[in-house]
Wavefront OBJ file of the C-alpha trace (Angstrom):
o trace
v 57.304 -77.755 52.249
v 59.261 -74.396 51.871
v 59.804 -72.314 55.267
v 58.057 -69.046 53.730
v 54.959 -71.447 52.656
v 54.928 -72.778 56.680
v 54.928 -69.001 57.645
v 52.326 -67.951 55.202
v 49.868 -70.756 56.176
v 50.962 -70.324 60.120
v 49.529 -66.384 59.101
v 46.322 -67.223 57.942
v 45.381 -69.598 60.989
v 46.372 -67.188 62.865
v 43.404 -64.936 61.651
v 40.988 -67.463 62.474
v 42.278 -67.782 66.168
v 39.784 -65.407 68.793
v 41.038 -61.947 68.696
v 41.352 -59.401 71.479
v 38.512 -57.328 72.025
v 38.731 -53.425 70.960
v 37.076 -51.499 73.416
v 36.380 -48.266 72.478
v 37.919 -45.383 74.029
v 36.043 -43.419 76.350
v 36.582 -39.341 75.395
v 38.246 -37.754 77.802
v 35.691 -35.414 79.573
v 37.059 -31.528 80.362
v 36.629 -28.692 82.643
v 35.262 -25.219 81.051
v 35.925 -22.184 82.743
v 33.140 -19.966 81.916
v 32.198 -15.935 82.148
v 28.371 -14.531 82.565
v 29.384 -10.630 82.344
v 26.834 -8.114 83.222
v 24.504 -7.245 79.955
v 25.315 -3.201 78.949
v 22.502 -2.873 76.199
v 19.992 -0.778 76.822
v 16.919 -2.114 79.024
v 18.420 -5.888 78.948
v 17.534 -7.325 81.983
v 17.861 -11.099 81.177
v 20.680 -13.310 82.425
v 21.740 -16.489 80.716
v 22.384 -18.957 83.731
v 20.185 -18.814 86.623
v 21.793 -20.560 90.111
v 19.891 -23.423 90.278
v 21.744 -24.395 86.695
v 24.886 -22.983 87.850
v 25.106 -25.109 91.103
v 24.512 -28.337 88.359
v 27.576 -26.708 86.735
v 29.915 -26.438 89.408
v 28.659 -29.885 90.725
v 30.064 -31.180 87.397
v 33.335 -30.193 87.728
v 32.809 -26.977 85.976
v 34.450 -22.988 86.672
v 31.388 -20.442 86.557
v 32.787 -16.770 87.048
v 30.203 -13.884 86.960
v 29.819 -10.367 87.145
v 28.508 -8.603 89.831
v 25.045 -7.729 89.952
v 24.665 -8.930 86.653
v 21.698 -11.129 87.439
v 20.003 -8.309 89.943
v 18.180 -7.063 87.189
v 16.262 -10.458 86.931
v 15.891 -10.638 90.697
v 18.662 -12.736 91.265
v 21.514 -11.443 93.668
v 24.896 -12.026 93.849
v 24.461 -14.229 96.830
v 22.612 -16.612 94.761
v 25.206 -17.451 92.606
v 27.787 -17.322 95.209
v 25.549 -19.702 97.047
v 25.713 -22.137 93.602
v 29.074 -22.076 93.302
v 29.688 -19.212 91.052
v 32.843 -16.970 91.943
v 31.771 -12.754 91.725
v 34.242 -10.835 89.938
v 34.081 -7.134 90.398
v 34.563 -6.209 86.957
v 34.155 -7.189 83.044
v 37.446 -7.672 82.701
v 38.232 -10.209 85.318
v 34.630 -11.999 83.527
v 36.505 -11.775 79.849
v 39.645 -13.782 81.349
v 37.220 -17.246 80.772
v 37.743 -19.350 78.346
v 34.141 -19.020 77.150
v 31.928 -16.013 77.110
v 28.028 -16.394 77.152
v 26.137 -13.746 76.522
v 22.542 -12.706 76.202
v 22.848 -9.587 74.083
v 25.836 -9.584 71.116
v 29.011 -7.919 72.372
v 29.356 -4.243 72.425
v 32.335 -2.834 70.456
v 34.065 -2.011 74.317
v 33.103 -5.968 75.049
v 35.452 -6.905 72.324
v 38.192 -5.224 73.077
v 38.140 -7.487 76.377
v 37.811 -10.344 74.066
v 41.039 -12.636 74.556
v 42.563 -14.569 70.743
v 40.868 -17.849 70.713
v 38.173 -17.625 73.069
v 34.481 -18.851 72.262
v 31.658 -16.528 72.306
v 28.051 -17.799 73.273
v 25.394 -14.827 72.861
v 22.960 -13.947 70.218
v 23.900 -12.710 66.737
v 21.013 -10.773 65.955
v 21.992 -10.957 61.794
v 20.004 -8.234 60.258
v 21.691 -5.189 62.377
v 25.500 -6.212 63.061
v 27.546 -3.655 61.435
v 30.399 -4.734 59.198
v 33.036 -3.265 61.531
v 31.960 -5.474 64.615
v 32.704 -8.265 62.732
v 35.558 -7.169 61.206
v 37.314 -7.000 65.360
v 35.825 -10.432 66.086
v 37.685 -12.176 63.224
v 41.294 -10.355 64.208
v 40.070 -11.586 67.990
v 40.588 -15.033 66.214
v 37.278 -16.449 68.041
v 35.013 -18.631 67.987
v 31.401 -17.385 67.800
v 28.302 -18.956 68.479
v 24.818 -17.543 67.710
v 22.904 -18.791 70.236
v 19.415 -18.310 68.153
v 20.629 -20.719 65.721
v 21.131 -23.572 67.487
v 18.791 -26.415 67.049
v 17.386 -29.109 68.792
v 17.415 -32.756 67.491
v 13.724 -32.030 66.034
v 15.291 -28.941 64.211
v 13.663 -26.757 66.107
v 15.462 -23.491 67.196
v 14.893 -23.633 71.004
v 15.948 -19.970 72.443
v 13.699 -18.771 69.536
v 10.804 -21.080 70.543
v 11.145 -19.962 74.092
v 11.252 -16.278 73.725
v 8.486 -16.380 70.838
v 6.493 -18.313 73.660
v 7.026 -15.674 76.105
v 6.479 -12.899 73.160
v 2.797 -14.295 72.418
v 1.700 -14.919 76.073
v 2.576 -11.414 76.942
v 1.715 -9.252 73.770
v -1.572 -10.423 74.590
v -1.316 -9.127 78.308
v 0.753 -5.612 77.065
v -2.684 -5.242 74.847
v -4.938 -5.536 77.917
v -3.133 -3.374 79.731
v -3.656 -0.435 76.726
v -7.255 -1.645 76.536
v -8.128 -0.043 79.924
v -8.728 3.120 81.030
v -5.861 3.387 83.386
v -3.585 3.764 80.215
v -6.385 5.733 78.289
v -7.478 3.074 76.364
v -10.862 2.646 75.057
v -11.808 1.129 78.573
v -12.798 -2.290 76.946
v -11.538 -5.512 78.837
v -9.800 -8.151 76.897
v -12.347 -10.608 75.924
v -15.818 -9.916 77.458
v -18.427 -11.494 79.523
v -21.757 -12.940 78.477
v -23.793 -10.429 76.943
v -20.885 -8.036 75.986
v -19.343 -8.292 72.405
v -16.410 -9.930 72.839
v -12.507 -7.739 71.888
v -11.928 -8.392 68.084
v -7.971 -9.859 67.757
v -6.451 -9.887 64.751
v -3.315 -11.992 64.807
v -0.668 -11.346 61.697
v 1.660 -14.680 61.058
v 1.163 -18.356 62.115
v 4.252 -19.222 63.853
v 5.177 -19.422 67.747
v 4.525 -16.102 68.462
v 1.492 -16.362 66.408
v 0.346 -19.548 68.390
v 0.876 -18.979 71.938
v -1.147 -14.657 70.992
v -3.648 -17.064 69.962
v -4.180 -19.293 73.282
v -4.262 -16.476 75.381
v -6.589 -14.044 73.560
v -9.004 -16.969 73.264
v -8.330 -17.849 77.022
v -9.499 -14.438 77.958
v -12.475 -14.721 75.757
v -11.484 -12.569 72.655
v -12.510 -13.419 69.527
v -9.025 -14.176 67.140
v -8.818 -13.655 63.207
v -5.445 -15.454 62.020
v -3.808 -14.127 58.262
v -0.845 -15.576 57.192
v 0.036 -17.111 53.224
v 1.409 -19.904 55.259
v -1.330 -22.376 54.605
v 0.687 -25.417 56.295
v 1.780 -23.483 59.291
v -2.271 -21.953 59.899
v -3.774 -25.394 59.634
v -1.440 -26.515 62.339
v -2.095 -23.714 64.470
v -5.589 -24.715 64.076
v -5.389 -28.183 65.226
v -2.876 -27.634 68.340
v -5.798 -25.236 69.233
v -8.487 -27.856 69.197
v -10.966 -25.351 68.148
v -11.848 -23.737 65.018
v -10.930 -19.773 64.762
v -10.940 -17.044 61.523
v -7.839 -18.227 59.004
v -7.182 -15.913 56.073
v -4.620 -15.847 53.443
v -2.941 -12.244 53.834
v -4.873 -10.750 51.188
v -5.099 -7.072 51.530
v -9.112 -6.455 51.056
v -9.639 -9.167 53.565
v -6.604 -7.841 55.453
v -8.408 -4.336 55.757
v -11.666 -5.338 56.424
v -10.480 -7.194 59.663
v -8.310 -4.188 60.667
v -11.347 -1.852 60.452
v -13.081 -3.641 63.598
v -10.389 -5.063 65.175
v -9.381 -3.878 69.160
v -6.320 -5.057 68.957
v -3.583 -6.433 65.741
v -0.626 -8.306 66.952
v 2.277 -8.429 64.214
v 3.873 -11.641 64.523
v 5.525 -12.222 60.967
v 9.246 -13.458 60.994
v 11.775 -13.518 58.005
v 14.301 -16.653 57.759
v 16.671 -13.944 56.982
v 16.569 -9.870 56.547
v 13.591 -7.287 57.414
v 10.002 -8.700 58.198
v 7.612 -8.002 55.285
v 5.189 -5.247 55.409
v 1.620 -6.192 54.997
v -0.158 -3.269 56.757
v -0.170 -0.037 55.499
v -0.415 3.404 56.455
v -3.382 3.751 55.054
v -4.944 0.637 56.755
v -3.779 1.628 59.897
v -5.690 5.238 58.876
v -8.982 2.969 58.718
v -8.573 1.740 62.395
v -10.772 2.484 65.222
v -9.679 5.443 67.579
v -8.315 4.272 70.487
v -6.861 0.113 68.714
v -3.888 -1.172 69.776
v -1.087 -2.504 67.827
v 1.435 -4.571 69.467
v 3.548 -5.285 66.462
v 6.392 -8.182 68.272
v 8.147 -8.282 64.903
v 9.815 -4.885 65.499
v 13.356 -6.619 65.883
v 13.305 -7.381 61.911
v 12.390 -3.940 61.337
v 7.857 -4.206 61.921
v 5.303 -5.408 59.365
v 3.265 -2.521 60.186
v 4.762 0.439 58.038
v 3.531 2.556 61.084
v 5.427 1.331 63.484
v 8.904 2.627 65.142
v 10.912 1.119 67.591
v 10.083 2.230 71.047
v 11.827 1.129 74.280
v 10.572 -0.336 77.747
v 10.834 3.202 79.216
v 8.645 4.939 76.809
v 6.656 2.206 74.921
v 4.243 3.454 73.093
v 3.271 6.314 70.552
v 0.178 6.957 68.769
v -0.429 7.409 65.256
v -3.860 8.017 63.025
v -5.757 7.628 66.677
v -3.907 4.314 67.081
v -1.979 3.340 70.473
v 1.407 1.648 68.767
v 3.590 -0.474 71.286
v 7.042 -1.272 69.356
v 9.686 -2.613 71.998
v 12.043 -4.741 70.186
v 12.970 -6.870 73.554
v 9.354 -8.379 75.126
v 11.045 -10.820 76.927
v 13.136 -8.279 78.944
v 9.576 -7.170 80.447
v 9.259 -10.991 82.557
v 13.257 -11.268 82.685
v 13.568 -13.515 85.526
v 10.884 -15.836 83.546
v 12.878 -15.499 80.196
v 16.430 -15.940 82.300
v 14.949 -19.965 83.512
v 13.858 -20.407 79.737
v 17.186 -19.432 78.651
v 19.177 -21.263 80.875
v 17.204 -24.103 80.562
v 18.868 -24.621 76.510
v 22.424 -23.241 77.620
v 23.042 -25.845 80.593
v 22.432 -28.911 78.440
v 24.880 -27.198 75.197
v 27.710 -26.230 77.865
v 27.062 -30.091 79.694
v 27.636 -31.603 76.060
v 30.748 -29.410 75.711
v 32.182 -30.919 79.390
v 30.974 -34.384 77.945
v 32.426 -34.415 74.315
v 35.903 -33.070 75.694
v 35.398 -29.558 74.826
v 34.574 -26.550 72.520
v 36.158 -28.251 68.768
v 34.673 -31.841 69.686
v 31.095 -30.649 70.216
v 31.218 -28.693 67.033
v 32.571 -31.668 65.467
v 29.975 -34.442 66.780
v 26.852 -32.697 67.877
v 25.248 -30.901 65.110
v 23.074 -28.202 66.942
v 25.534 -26.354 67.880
v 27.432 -26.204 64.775
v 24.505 -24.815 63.133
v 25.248 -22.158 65.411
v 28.757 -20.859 64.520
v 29.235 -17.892 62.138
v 32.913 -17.410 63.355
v 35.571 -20.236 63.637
v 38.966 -19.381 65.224
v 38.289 -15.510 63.354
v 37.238 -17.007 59.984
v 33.680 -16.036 59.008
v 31.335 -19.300 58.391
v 28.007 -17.781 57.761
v 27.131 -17.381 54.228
v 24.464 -14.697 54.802
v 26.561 -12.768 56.666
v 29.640 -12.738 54.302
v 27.387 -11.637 51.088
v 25.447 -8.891 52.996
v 29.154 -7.218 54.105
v 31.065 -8.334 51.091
v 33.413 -10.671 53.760
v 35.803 -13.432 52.605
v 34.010 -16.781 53.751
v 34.810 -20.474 54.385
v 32.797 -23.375 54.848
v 32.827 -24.899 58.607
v 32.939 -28.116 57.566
v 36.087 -28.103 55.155
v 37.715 -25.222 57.847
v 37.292 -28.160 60.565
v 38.762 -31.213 58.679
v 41.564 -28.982 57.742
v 42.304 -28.480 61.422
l 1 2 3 4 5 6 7 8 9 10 11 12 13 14 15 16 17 18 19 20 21 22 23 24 25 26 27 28 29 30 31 32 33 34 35 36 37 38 39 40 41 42 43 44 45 46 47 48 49 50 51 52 53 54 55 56 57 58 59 60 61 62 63 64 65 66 67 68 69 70 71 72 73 74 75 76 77 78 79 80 81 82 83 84 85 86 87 88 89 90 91 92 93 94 95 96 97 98 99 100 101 102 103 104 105 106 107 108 109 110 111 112 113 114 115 116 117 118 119 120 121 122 123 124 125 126 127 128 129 130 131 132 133 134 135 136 137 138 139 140 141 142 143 144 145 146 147 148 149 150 151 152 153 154 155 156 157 158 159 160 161 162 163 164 165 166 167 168 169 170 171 172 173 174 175 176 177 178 179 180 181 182 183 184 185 186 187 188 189 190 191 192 193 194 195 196 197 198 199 200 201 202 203 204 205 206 207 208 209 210 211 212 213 214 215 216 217 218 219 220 221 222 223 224 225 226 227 228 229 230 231 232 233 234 235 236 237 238 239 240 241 242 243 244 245 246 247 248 249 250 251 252 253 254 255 256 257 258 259 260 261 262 263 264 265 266 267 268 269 270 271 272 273 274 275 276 277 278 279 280 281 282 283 284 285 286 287 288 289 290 291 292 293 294 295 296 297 298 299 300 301 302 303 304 305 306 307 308 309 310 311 312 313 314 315 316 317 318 319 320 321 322 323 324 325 326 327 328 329 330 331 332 333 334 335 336 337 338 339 340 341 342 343 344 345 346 347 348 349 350 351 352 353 354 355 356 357 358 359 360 361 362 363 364 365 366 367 368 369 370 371 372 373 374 375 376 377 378 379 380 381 382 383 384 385 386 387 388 389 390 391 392 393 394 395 396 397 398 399 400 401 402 403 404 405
């Protein structure tokens, strides 16, 4: 028998022989150094970490710098997070030398210019009002940017959104009370009734979160609710997480009009995937109204479905129009900030845990994908479709960007 036959066939046993086991490789965990600066847009008093999720942090191995007073407008001092671990810097700039950035409201053009090449961004995006030229500095800061409000949980649900839609319902509901009373000269009626008193007529405009949670507490006060919406999927599920059986209309507009004319109160709570909100009521339906109705429309930050309605602000929040009382604040959640600060931080600390976990910034983008959903920028190249047709932008796709790097 040839030698090279004896070494071929001493080969192939050998591949029958027990191997070695391959254990995988554990991923190297990392420690992010991360900046809360203090919010300058107007009226925002929300804070993205609270303490209690900042101590978990810096219990982790993790570097939390943060602005003073930035949290004071939520009610939480600089003690607090000094208490949690946090380090206070005494100005932005000392905040901006972190290697990420989160951020409730989007940068201001001055934030940018504090911006360092190749840091990541965490804040809202807030698509249908960015300006051309803001993005235009981000992508020669050569960051990464993620939109905070488009990152999804493993149910594909967009959890910031959920939250502050939550918080939007519960409290339109309350801001329409409040306007129902006499103390605010309001038509003196309380929201709801008691037994023998015609109860406040609600009429509720979109099915969604907003929508849903509007819903629960007009009917926990005792109001009666009238739902339109031409989202027949999303009203019968509204129904049925309810448990009880209220008014559901298509948005037709004789319908539409008829409900306006009676109702106490009209919530707008229609949302557009991307762009303005729709208008459905008209100036001349809002003409028909009873003196003295409130409309609370929460979809103001895509630009209203009422055509009546103009953006107002926490310090002056309300204008009336045609005899009606119009509340228009873009920013609901700002009015319960320390509430809205907990729901916040409660979606950042698991993201920036993951990030710690999968070794960084590039490895979570690569393996967990809720927060790639969330990137428009990547190392200054513009990833988000929308946003690159609306401003006539060059664009990549993140996917071929990332298996190029």
């Amino acid at each position: 028998m040839s030698k090279d036959l004896l070494q071929s066939l001493a080969k192939s046993a050998a591949g029958y022989l027990p191997q070695e086991e391959m254990l995988e490789v554990k991923r190297k965990k990392c420690h992010l150094f991360i900046g809360i600066p203090k919010e300058t847009s107007l009226q925002e008093k929300r804070i993205p970490l609270v303490p209690n999720d900042v101590c978990t942090l810096v219990n982790n191995g993790h570097q939390v710098v943060i602005e003073s007073k930035a949290g004071e407008k939520a009610n939480f001092t600089d003690n607090d997070f000094s208490e949690a671990g946090a380090q206070i810097a005494m100005s932005a700039q000392e905040v901006y030398k972190a290697d990420i950035i989160l951020k409730v409201e989007p940068l201001s053009h001055a934030e940018i210019d504090y911006m360092q090449h190749g840091q990541t961004l965490i804040s809202a995006i807030q698509l249908p009002v960015q300006p051309k030229n803001f993005l235009e500095k981000m992508m020669a800061k050569k960051v990464t940017a993620i939109a905070y409000d488009y990152i999804k949980d493993r149910e594909g649900i967009f959890p910031v959104i959920r939250a502050m839609s939550e918080i939007a319902g519960n409290t339109s509901i309350l801001i329409a009370a409040e306007y129902l009373s006499n103390v605010n000269k309001g038509q003196g009626l309380m929201m709801g009734g008691i037994t023998g008193v015609k109860p406040t007529e609600v009429v509720i405009i979109g099915a969604g979160t907003v929508a849903e949670f509007a819903t629960r507490a007009a009917l926990g006060l005792g109001a009666s609710v009238k739902l339109f919406s031409n989202n027949i999927f999303k009203l019968r599920r509204l129904q049925n997480d309810i448990g009880q059986r209220v008014y559901t209309s298509n948005i037709q507009p004789q319908e539409l009009k008829s409900a306006l004319r009676t109702a106490d109160v009209v919530i707008g709570a229609l949302r557009s995937e991307v762009g303005r909100a729709p208008i459905v009521v008209t100036e001349e339906m809002v003409e028909k109204m009873k003196e003295g109705s409130i409309i609370v429309d929460v979809s103001i930050d895509q630009g209203g479905c009422i055509e009546t309605s103009e953006v107002t602000t926490h310090s002056n929040p309300t204008f009336t129009k045609h005899g009606v009382i119009h509340y228009c604040v873009p920013n609901i959640a700002s009015r319960v900030a320390r509430t809205a600060s907990y729901a916040l931080s409660n979606v950042f600390t698991p993201v920036i845990m993951d990030m710690g976990e999968q070794g960084g910034v590039e490895n979570t983008m690569r393996n967990i994908y809720s927060v790639r959903n969330g990137i428009y920028l990547y190392k200054g190249i513009l990833t988000n479709k929308y946003l690159a047709d609306t401003f006539k932008l060059p664009y990549k796709d993140l996917d071929l960007l990332m298996a190029a790097y």
